[in-house]
Every structure is written in C-alpha cells, then in structure tokens.
N, C-alpha and C positions, 0 to 999 in steps of 0.2 A: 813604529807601529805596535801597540798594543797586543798580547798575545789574546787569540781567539782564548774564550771558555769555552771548555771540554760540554759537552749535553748534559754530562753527570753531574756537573759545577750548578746546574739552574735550580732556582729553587724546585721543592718538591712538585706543588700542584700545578707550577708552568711545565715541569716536564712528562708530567704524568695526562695531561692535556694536549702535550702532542703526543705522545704516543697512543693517545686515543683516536687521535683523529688519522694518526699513520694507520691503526688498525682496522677503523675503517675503510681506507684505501687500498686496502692491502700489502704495506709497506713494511710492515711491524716486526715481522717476519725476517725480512731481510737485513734489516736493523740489527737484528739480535743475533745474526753472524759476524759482528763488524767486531767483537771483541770480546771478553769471556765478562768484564765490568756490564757493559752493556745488555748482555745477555741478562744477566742479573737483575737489572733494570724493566727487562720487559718481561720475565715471564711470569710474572703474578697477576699480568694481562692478555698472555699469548695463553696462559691453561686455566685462567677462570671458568673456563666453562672448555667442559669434556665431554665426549659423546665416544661410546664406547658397544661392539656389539658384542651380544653372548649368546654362545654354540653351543657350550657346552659348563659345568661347573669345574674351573678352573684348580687346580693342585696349589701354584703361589701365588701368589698376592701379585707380584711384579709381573706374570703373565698378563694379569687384570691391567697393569696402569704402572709405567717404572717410577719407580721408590720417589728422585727428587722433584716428581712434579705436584704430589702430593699433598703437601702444604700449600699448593696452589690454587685445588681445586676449588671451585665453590658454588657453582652450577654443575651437576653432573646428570646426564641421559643416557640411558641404557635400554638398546634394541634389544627385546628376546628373539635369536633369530637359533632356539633348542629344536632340537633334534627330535623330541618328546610329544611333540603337538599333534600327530599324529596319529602314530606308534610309541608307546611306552611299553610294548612287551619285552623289550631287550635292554633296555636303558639302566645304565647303572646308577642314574641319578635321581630316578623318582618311579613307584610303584602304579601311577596314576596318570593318564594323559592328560588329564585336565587340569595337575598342578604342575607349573613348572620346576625341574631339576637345575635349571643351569642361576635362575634366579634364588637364589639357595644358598645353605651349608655357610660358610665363613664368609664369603661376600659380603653382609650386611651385617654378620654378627660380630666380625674381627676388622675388616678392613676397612669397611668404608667410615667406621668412628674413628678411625685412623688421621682419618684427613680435616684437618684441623677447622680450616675455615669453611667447610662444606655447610652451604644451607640451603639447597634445592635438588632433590632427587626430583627423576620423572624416570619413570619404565613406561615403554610402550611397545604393541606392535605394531606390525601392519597384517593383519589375517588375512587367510584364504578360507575358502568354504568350511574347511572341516577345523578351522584353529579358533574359529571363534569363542568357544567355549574353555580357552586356554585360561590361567592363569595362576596368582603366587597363593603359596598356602598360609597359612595361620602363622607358624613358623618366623617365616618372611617378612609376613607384614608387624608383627611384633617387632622383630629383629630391626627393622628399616623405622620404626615409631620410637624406638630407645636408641639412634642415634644421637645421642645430648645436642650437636649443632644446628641440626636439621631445623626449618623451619616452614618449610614448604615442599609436601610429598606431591605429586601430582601421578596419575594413573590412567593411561591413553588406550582404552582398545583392548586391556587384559583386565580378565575379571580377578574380582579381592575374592578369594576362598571360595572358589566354582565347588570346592567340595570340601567337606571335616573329615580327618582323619578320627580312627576313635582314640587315637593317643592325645591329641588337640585337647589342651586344658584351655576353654575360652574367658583364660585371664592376663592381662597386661601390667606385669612387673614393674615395668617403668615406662615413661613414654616423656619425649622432647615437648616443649608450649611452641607445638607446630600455631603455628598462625593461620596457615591455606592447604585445605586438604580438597584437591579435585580429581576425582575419579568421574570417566570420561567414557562413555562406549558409541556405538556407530549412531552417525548420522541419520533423519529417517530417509530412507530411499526413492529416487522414482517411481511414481506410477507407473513408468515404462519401463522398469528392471524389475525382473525376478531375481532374488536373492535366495538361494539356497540355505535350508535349516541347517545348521551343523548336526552332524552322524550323534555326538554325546551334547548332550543338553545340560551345561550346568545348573545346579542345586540350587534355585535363588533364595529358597529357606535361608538353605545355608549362610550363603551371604549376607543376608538382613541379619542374619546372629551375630555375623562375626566383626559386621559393619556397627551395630546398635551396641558391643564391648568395645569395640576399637574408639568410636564416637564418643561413648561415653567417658572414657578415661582422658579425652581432648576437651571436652565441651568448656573449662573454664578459659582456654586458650585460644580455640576458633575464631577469627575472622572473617573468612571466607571458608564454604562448604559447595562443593557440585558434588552430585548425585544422577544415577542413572535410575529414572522412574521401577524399573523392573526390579532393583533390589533396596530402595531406600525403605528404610526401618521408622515410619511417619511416630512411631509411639514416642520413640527416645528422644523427641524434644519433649516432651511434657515428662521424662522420666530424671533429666536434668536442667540445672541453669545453665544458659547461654549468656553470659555478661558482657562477654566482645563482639556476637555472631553481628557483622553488617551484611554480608549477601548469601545469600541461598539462591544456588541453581540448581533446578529437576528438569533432566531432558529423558526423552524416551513418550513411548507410550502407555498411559497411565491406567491401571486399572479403577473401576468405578470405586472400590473405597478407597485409596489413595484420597481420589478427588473431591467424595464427599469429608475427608474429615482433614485436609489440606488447613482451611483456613483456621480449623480448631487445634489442629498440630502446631502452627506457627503463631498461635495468638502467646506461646511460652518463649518467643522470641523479644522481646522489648527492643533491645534496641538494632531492630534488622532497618538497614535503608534500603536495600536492595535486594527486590524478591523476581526473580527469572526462570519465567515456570515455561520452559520448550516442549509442547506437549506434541508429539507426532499425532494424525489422524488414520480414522480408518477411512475405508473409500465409503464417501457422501454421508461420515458419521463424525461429526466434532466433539475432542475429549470428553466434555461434559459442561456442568454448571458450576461452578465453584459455590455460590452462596445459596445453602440452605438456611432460609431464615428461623426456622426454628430451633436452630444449633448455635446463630450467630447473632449478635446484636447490634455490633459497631463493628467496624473495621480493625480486625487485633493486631498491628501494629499501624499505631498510630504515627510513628516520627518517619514512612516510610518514602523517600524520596523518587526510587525507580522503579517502574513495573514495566514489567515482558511478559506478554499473555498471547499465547498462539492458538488460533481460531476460536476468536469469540466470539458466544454465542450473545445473541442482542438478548438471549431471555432472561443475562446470568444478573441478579441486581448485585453484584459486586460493582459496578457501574456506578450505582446510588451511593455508595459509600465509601470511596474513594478517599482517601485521607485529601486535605488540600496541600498538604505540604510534597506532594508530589513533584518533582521539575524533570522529570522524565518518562516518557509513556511510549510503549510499541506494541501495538494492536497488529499482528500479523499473519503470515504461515510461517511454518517449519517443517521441510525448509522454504525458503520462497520459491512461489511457482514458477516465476520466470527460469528456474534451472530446465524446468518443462518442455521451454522455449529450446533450450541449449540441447537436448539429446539428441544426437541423430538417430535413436533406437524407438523414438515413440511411435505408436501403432496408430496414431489421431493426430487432428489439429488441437493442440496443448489447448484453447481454450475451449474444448470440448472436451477436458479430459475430465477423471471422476471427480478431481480433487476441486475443483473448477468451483463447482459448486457451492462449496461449504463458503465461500467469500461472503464479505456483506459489502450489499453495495454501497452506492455514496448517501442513499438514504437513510441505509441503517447505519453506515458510521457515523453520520450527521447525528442521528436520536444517539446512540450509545455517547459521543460525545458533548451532548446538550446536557445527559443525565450527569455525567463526571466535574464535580467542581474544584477543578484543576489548573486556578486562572496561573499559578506561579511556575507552568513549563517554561521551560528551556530546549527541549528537546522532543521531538514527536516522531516517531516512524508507521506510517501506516499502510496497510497493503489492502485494495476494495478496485472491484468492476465497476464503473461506470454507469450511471443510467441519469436519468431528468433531473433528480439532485445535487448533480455533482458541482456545480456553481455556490449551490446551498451548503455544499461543506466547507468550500475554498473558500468563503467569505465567513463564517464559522469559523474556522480557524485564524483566520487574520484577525477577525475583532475578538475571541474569547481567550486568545493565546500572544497578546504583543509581546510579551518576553521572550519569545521564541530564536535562539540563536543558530542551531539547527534543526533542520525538516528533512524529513525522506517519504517522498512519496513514490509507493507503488501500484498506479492504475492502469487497470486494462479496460479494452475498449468493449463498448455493448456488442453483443453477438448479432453482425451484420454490419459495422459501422466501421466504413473505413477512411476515416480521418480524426484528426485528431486536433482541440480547437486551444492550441498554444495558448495567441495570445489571450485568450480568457482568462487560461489557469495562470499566465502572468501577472495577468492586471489584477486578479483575485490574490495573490500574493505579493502583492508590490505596498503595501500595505505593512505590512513587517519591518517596521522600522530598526529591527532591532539583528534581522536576522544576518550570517554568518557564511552558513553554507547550506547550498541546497543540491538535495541527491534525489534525483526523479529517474524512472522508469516510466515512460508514458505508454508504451506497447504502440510504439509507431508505427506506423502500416508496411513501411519498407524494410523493417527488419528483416535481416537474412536469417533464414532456420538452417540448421546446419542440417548436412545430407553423406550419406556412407561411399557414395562418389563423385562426388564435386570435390575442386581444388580444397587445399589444406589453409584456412585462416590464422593468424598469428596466434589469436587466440584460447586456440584450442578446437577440434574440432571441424569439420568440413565447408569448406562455404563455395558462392560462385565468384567470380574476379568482379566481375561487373557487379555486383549485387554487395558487394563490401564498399565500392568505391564509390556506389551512388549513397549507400547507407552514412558512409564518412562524411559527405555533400553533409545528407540533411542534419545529422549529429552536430556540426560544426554550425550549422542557419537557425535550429533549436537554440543552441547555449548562445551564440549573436540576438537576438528575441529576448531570452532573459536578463543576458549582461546590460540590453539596453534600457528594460522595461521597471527590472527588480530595484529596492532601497540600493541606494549607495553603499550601506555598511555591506553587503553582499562580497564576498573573497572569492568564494568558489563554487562554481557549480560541476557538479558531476552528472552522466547521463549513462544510462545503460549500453555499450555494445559491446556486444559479445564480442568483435573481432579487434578492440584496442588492444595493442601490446602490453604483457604481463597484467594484466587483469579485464573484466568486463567491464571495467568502467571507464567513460572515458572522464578526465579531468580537467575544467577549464578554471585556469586563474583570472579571474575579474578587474580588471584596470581599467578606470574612467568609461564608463560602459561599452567598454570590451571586450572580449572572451578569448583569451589565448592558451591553446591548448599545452598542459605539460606532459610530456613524454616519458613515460612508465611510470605513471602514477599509478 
C-alpha cells in the first residue's frame, strides 16, 4: 500500500481550497490543533480578518492583538466600546466627549503599520442616544490614512472630526492610494420611532473641513467614495481631479443646496458609473429636484451605468436626460416603506402613514419611465402604489426594457383595495425573455403585521400562529403562479414575508415551472 500524502504534501492552491471550504464549515479551527506544521498552514486564514473591541487606549501593542498573528491580519474591525462617549470629565485619554480617546495615540500611528498585509480597516459603533455624536479626531484619521498598506478605510456610525482641536494642523503628511473610503452614519428612521437628538451635537462645519483635506489628498486614488449628506464637502470635487472615482454614495438628509448643486458637483467626475444618492425625506416633503436647467445642460457624467435616486419627484427632468448607457435604475424610498409594515410600534395603518404619500403611483412611474431612454437596463428596482395604470407600467417595462435580467418590484395596494391581481402582473411580465430573478412585494392582503402581544415570528417581531401559517399557504401559491406563468430563463423568485427564517424574504428556486422554496435564504 502506498503511503498516504501528509495535507502539507498537496499542492498549494488544492490545499488552500480546502481549507477554505473547512473554514467555512467551521472546521479550520480544529484543524489547526492537529499539529504545530498545520497550524502554520492555517493561520494566514484563521486571522485574515480580526475583529477587535476598544475600552479603553491601550499601554502595548500585544494587549491590542499578540505579536504572531500579526502578519496575518488583513481585514481588521474595530468596536469603540470607550468609556469617553459619554463622560469625558475624568478620562485620561481625551479632553472632549466627542473625540474618541481609546481610538487614538499609537494604535494607528505605531501598530497597526506594523501589520504587514493589512488592507481593510473598518471602526465602528453601535450608539445609544447620547453617543451618537461620538467620533475619531484629526489625529486619528491622518494616522489611519498614512497606513502605507491600507487600501480600504471604511467608518460605520462614528463621525470623522465631530470637532477641531485648535492644535489640529488640517494638513495630511502622507496618506496610502486608498481605493474605497466609506464613511457611513444611521439609517433614516421610522415614521413610528422617535429618535432622541444627542445632548452634544457635533460640528458638521468641522467635518466638511476635515473631510474636503482628507479627500482631497485621496482624489487621485479613489474608487469608491460614501458620504453622509450632513457632512459631505460638495465643493471638493470641482477643487480636484477624480481619475479612478467609479461610485459615489450620499445618504442622509440632504439640505436644499447640497441638492441644487449636486449635479454640477459631480459633472468634475468623468469617469463615475455609479451614482447612489439615498436621500432620507421629511414627512409628506421629497428631498428636492435635482436638475435645474439653467445650471445644467447634458447629463454630466455621461458613461454612467447605475443610478439610485430615493423619492422621485415626477417634476425633476433629470428623467429627460438620463444618459443611455445606463443598465441599472432604482427609483425608490429610503428606507423602503414596507419596514412600516414590520413595526409593531406604529401608531396607524402603515399605508396611511405620512411617508405614504410622497410614492408615485403606477401612472407617474409609467411617465417618469417613458421620459428616460434607457432601453440597455439590466436591472430595475421600483417602489409605487398602485392605481388604473398599473397594467400600463407592467407592459411598459416588458416592452422598453427586454434586457432586463433582474426586477424588484415594490407595490402596494390602492387605499380600499383588498386584493391583489397576480396573474396580470404575471402575464405582464412573462414577456422578459431574458429575465433572471424576480423580487416582488405585492403588499398582499393577508400579510400579518406584527403586534407587542401576539406570539413571537421567526422573523423577528410579534405575529399570530394562524396568521403566519395562512400567510405561508398564500406566499408559497404566489411564487407556484409565477414559476408557472414567468419566461423559462427565470431562476428565482423571492417574495416579501416578514416571518421567513433569517430574513424577510422568502426565496423560491425555479425548476421546470416549479417553485421550490430554499431555506434561509
């Protein structure tokens, strides 16, 4: 008998392939007990990525992270879970609550250049009412930008320089050809939650300064740029070249000049493909208009393939000049209102609530989509209430759009109208010869809304027994109707309930016009 080959004997990329697929499984782990060779073997896969939280700013290095994992890192996450968020009257690590101390001092200026193949920082928190105005200072964010490996900073939930110190020189010595800079802050919120203002309000001046130096010493590097509407600095793209920028994301709520000079901001972008403007609203007031035509003439990025535009107004003619090379469009809310559907804290019937409103129905998405010459989509996501057009957009989209490989449609039902007419919106989409996967919200009649004392749903949230399991019935007779009706090329369809396992949706695999449901999709 031939002696076995040791796992260490295999070529490289066959064993680095199962231990990929071990670590998947969670094997990899245990693996790497079996022998100190072995070990060796796995951990440049067991510590690629680190998730590390911070109380406090640390004395050595090896408190942070011991010494030989090191060279391993290359993904690294970092919770500020400081002390300072608060209270910073006592703290020995920073004189201000609103910058943090423990993200700080040698952490990013000594140690983590240390780590050789690191090229993904992410700091984030999670706040409560009074931290939201937390975040890293000047300092910090220099220190974390002159990592030489780095190549993707990401910033979740903590603000960049909520305040300047007067010692703060706002210049950047050196800085890494980051590639993806995403700075991230909260989602917009239910209509049906109050959200408490935090006690200290950060500087957003500040931020725009220190955002529009930091930006600017990237711009030849950028690929990917997100921004939070509240501090983006709109000047600094017309104050430098953007050579590589392909996407731009602005979320938040947008103040009116932001909006008015949005598309003259980014007309110094050439070669952007992907522009995703998440614009939060107010109650029964949509962000604004994007195109003033007397600022604008053509559409200023012409090669631009993706747009995300949250509550659009049918007035805005950015509609009219749509680039064509477009193969991606989502005309929506933010967030979708269907989460409306999911609170058990709402004070109304969700499609009575403020936000309700601002939708356009299937008439106006019909004209807004008649005006956009955008025969070369691929992908369409749309969110609109129902009324006497809604045929007229379903057949509208199948003839103006057959390249279309996915769709997601989110409609809700006219106020008073309790049914909902499947097979139409089927046979209006059966037409799509090309399409792929389909993800609808029809706002079905039997949806269960969830309740603060009814049984608990998989889901999340409160529901009744009976009211999920008849819900399941019709969810499962829904995607049976499509999988039989829809093109052949069709894979999957997904359909809204709130109460499927590990997410809202529920997912159906397409075989021979059948719908078989997969489990934790």
């Amino acid at each position: 008998m031939p002696q076995q080959v040791p796992i260490l004997r295999l070529n490289e990329d066959v064993l680095n392939a199962i231990l990929e697929i071990l670590l998947g499984t969670g094997g990899l782990a245990e693996l790497s007990r079996t022998s100190r060779q072995v070990r060796a073997a796995c951990m440049p896969i067991l510590f690629r990525e680190c998730y590390r939280r911070m109380y406090v700013c640390l004395p050595e290095p090896d408190w942070f992270l011991p010494y030989p994992l090191w060279s391993h890192v290359q993904s690294l996450v970092i919770r500020d879970e400081c002390y300072d968020k608060i209270d910073a009257s006592r703290s020995r690590f920073t004189d201000n609550c609103l910058l943090c101390g423990a993200l700080a001092g040698p952490l990013f200026e000594q140690w983590l250049p240390r780590m050789s193949r690191l090229r993904s920082v992410t700091l984030y928190q999670n706040p409560r009412n009074d931290e939201h105005s937390h975040g890293i200072s000047w300092p910090a964010l220099c220190a974390v930008l002159s990592i030489p490996t780095i190549r993707a900073l990401n910033i979740d939930r903590l603000h960049v320089c909520p305040a300047l110190r007067p010692s703060d020189e706002l210049h950047v010595a050196a800085v890494a050809p980051l590639t993806s800079f995403q700075y991230i802050l909260d989602k917009a919120a239910l209509s049906s939650v109050y959200v408490r203002p935090a006690s200290v309000q950060p500087n957003y001046t500040a931020e725009m300064i220190a955002l529009s130096t930091a930006l600017g010493a990237l711009h030849e590097s950028l690929e990917v740029l997100s921004l939070p509407t509240s501090s983006v600095p709109i000047n600094v793209f017309s104050m430098h070249t953007w050579p590589c920028l392909r996407r731009l994301v602005l979320r938040g709520q947008p103040c009116e000049s932001l909006v008015s000079s949005l598309l003259s901001g980014i007309s110094h972008l050439p070669s952007l493909k992907s522009l995703v403007l998440k614009f939060s609203a107010e109650t029964r007031t949509r962000p604004g208009i994007l195109w003033r035509g007397e600022d604008v003439t053509s559409f200023p990025c012409p090669a631009l393939e993706e747009l995300v535009l949250t509550y659009p107004d049918p007035s805005d003619q950015i509609f009219d000049h749509l680039p064509p090379t477009l193969i991606a469009l989502s005309l929506c809310c933010w967030r979708h209102l269907y989460h409306e559907f999911l609170s058990p804290y709402r004070f109304w019937i969700p499609s009575d609530g403020p936000l309700f409103a601002l939708l356009l129905s299937s008439s106006e998405m019909c004209c807004v989509l008649r005006r956009s010459q955008t025969p070369m989509l691929v992908r369409l996501t749309l969110e609109y209430r129902a009324d006497d057009g809604d045929e007229e957009l379903l057949h509208h989209i199948a003839q103006a759009y057959p390249r279309l490989t996915y769709l997601k449609l989110i409609r809700y039902r006219p106020h008073g109208v309790d049914s909902v007419p499947v097979e139409r919106i089927t046979r209006a989409l059966s037409l799509l010869a090309y399409l792929s996967e389909l993800k609808v919200h029809l706002d079905l009649p039997d949806m269960p809304l969830p309740g603060l004392y009814l049984g608990r749903g998989s889901g999340g949230g409160f529901y009744s027994s009976s009211a999920i399991e008849k819900f399941s019935d019709t969810v499962e007779q829904t995607a049976g109707v499509f999988a039989r009706e829809l093109s052949a090329s069709v894979k999957y369809v997904s359909i809204l309930a709130p109460t499927a396992s590990q997410s809202i949706w529920a997912r159906f695999r397409i075989v021979n016009g059948k719908a078989f449901y997969e489990e934790n999709s």
